[in-house]
C-alpha angles and dihedrals in degrees: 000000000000117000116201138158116289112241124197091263084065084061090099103042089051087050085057104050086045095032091233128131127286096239087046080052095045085046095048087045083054099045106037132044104250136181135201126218110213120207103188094338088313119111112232103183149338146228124207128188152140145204135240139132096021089298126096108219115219097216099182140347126183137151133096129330099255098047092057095088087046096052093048095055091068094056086051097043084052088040083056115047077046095056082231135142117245121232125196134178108204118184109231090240098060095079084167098068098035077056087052097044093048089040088055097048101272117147118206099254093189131280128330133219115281112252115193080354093294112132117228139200113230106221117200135196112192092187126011124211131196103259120226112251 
């Protein structure tokens, strides 16, 4: 698996992985800093997100199951060099990607906002550390 930096031409592949629309894809490609995981020249997931106030904000993460782990190292990598915390919503139904947060050091850190009235769980990692693999 290869990760590299979404460009605009990615826009309709990540609609495709959310279900939103191409141009909300292309925008979020302009204002985060997002990455692609590539699976045989396919891209298999992505990870967005963006820095302020000492906290890197996970803004959004899809994708299959298997590339999850893989996506979340890039935002830590980024949170440690930084010297940053790490923040991620999770909705309650996407037991995946709550596997792959606590699997890559992530605490529950209380409930989340509701998003399409679906609850989440914020997950929080105060110092990241490089993990052994």
């Amino acid at each position: 698996m290869k990760l590299r930096d979404a460009i605009e031409a990615d826009a309709g592949r990540l609609a495709s992985l959310t279900d939103a629309p191409r141009d909300v894809m292309r925008n979020l490609v302009h204002d985060r800093t997002v990455r692609v995981l590539e699976e045989d020249g396919e891209i298999v997931g992505f990870v967005s997100y963006d820095a302020r106030e000492q906290t890197v904000y996970i803004t959004q993460l899809e994708g299959t199951n298997a590339a999850y782990e893989k996506l979340l190292e890039e935002p830590l990598r980024f949170a440690r060099t930084e010297g940053m915390a790490v923040e991620l919503l999770v909705s309650t139904n996407k037991e995946a990607i709550r596997e792959a947060a606590a699997s890559s050091g992530f605490e529950q850190a209380g409930a989340g906002p509701e998003f399409n009235g679906q609850p989440t769980v914020r997950y929080r990692l105060e110092d990241p550390v490089e993990q052994p693999g």
